[in-house]
N, C-alpha and C positions, 0 to 999 in steps of 0.2 A: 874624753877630750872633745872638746866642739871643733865641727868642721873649720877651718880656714886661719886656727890660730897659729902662730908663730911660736915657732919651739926651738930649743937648742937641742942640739945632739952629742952625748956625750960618751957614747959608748957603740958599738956597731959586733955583734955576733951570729952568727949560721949556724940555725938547727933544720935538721932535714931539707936539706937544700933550700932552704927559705932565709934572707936575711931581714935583721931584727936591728933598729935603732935605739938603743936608751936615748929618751928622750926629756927636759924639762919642761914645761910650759909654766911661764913665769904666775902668780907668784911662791905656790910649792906645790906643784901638780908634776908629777913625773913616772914613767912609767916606759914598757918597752912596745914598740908600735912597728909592723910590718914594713917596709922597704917601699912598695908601692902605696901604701900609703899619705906616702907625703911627696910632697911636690915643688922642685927647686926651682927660683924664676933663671938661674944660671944657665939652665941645660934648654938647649932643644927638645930633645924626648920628652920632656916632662910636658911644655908646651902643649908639644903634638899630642899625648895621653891622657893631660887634664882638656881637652876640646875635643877626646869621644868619649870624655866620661860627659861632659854637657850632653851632648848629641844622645848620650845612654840612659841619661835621667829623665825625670818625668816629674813632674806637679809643679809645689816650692820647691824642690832638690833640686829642681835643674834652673831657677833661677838663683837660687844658694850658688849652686859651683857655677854659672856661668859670672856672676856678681865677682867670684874668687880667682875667677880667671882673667878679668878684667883687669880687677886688684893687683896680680900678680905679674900679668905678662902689657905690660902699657905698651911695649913699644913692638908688639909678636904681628907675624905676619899673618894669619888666622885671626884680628883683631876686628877687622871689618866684618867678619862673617858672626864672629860671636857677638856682634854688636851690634846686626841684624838680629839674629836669633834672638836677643834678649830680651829687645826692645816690642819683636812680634809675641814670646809669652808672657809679656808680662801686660800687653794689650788685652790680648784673651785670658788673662785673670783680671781683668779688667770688666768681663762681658760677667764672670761670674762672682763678684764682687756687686758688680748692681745688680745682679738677681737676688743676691742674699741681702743688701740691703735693700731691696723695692720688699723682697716678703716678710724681713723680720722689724724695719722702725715701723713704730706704731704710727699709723696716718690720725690716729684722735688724738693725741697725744702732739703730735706736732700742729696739727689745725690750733688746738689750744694755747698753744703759747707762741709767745708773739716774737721767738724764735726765727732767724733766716731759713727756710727749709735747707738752704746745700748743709748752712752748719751743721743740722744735722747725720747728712750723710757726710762731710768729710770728718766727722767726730766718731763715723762708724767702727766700733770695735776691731774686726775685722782688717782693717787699714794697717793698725798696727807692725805686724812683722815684716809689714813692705817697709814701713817706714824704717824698722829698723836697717835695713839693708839699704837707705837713700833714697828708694822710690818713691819717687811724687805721685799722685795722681790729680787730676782735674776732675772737673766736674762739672756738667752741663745742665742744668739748672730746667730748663726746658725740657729735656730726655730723660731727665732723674738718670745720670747713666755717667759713668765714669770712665776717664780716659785717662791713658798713660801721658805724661806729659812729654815725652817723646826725645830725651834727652840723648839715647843712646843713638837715637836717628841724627838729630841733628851733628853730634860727635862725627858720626861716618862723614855727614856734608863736608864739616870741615876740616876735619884730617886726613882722609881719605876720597878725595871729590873724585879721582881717577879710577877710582874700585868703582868693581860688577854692584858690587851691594851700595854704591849710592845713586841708583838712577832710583830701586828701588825706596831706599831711604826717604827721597824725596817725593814720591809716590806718596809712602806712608804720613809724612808730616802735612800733605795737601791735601791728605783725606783727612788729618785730626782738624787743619786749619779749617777745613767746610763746618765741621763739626761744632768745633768751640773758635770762632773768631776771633784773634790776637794771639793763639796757644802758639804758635810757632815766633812772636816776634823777641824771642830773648838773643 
């Protein structure tokens, strides 16, 4: 079962002090899945337990479940802080994204055709399972170098302008604005 889908539960049993869900996942995927496993947007503890599973993860996984925790908790008090965090790794996959595209598009290959160079790096493979998760990136044409487009920052400005994490936010969005000029005017 892939992380973050939406299941029903249709059965609930305890073997060796562990409890177990029968679960569905539509549309005939079903099966029986651990108790911490799944994560209800009803409850507080769930909350608070899916934001030190972000805080515990590392690479894509930890913008997968912090993306799922967003998803899940819109209106949680922990919202600002994971929307700081999100918005800082998914910048620094940002830093390693244009390494792999500055060593792998071909430079003869793109001098040849008469091609926009960014097209080619926002065409870049790579980009893909960001996008599937919503994430935009920019790109700075000048730097060959790609930026987060900052969305999750600007969110904290304006949901949260009285949070610790938006003097920050705003920090971050006036470093991408020096960067790529206009990225902050949506």
């Amino acid at each position: 079962m892939q992380r973050g889908r939406t299941v029903r539960i249709q059965d609930v049993k305890e073997a060796d002090g562990v409890k177990f869900y029968k679960v569905i996942a539509p549309p005939q995927n079903y099966g029986w899945v651990q108790a911490e496993a799944l994560f209800f947007s009803s409850r507080q503890e769930d909350e608070e337990r899916l934001a030190k599973l972000v805080l515990a993860s590392t690479g894509f996984d930890k913008i997968e479940i912090a993306g799922q925790f967003l998803k899940l908790y819109p209106k949680a008090s922990l919202r600002p802080g994971i929307l700081l965090l999100y918005g800082d790794i998914i910048e620094e996959a940002a830093l390693k994204l244009t390494k792999d595209a500055n060593s792998r598009l071909k430079r003869a290959e793109m001098a040849a055709s008469s091609a926009p160079l960014h097209s080619y790096f926002l065409n870049f493979n790579m980009l893909d399972r960001y996008r599937k998760e919503g994430i935009v990136f920019l790109f700075d044409t000048e730097a060959r170098a790609f930026h987060y487009d900052g969305a999750a920052w600007m969110e904290i400005l304006k949901s949260y302008p009285r949070s610790d994490e938006a003097a920050l936010a705003k920090k971050r969005l006036e470093n991408l604005e020096s960067k790529i000029p206009g990225a902050t005017s949506n």
